[in-house]
C-alpha positions in Angstrom: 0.0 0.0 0.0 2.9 2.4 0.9 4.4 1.7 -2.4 1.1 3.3 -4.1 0.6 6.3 -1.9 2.7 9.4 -3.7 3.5 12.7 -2.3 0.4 13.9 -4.4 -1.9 12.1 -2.3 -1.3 14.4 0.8 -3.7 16.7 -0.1 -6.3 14.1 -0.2 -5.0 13.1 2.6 -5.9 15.8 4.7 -9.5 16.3 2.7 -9.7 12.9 4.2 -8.8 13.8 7.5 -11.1 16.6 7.7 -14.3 14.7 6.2 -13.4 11.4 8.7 -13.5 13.9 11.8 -16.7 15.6 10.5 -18.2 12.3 9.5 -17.3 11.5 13.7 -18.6 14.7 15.1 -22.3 14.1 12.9 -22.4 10.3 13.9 -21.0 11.1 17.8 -22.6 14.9 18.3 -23.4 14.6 22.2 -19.1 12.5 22.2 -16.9 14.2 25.1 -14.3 13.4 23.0 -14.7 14.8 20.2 -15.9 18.2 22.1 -12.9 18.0 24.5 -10.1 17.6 21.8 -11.6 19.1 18.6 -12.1 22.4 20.0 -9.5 25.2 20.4 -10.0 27.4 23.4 -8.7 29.3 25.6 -10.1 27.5 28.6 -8.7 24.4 26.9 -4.9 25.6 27.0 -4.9 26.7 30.1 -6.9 23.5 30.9 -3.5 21.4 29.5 -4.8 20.2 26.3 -2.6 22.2 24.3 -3.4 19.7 20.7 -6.7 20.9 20.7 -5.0 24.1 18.7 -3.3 21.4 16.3 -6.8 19.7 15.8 -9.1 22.2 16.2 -8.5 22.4 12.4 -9.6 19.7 11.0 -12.9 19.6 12.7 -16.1 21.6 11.3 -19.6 21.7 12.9 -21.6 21.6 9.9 -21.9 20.4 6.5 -21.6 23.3 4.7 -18.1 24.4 6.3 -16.3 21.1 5.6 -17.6 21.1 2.2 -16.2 24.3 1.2 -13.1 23.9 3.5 -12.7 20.4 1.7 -13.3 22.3 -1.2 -10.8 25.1 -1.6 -8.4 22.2 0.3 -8.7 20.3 -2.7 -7.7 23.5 -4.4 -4.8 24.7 -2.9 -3.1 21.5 -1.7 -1.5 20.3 -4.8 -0.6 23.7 -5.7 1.2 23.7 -2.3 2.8 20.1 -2.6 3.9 21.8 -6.1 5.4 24.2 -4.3 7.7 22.1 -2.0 8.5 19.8 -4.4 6.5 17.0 -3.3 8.3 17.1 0.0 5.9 15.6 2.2 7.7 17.0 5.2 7.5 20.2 4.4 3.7 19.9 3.3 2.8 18.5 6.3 5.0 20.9 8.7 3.7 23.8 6.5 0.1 22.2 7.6 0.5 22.0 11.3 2.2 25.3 12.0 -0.3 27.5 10.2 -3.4 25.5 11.9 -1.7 26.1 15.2 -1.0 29.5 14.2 -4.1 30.2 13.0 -6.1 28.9 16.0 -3.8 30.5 18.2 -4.4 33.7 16.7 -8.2 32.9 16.9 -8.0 32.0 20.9 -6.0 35.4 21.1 -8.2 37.6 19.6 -11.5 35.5 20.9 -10.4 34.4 24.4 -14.0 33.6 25.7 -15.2 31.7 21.8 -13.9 28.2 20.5 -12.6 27.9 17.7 -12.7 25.3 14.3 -12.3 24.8 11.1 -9.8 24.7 8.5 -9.7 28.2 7.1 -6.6 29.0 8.7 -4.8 26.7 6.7 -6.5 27.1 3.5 -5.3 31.2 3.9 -2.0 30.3 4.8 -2.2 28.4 1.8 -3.4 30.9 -0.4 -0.6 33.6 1.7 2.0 31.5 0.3 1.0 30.9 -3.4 0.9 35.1 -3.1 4.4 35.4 -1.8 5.5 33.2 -4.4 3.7 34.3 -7.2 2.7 37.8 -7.3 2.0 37.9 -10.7 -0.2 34.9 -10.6 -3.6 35.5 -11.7 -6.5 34.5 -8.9 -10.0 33.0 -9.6 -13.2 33.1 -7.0 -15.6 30.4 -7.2 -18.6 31.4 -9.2 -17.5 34.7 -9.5 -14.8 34.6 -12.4 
């Protein structure tokens, strides 16, 4: 199985990651679990859980956000993997720092609010293809 998994599959891999832990929360919504380690917070830092900033990103609470998160994941992943030359270590590091930036920032500026969702990476994402291609022309969903 290793042998047929590529570098280009990290993307999917982390679509996959995202739908999985939706697919949990929808099937599981009254799970401790879930709500205790999916959930970025201030209350949970200072509680100790300090991975709920790491995962906090990959889980959505409806339909509607991890399809579009999935979506523009789909999107900007490969062009990212591009990027780093199909270095799955540096796709994957990219990954975790700017979800725990992100929900950092979001527990920083919202201190009494939790926090999900994957839009923290997808912008990082799209901040990076910027930086690296100014000149690079940019589409919007239904739009152009």
């Amino acid at each position: 199985v290793a042998d047929r998994l590529s570098v280009m599959d990290d993307p999917q891999l982390l679509v996959l990651l995202v739908g999985a832990i939706f697919a949990a929360h929808a099937l599981f919504p009254r799970s401790q679990l879930l709500a205790r380690h999916f959930s970025a917070s201030a209350a949970a830092v200072r509680a100790g859980r300090v991975w709920t900033v790491l995962l906090a990103a990959l889980a959505h609470d409806d339909l509607l956000h991890a399809a579009f998160n999935g979506l523009a994941l789909s999107r900007c992943g490969p062009t990212l993997a591009a990027r780093f030359s199909h270095d799955r270590q540096q796709f994957w590091c990219f990954v975790v720092l700017a979800a725990v930036a992100s929900s950092s920032a979001s527990i920083w500026t919202q201190a009494f609010t939790e926090t999900r969702g994957s839009s923290g990476i997808i912008f990082a994402m799209l901040a990076h293809e910027a930086a690296r291609d100014p000149s690079a022309p940019t589409l919007l969903y239904g739009v152009v």
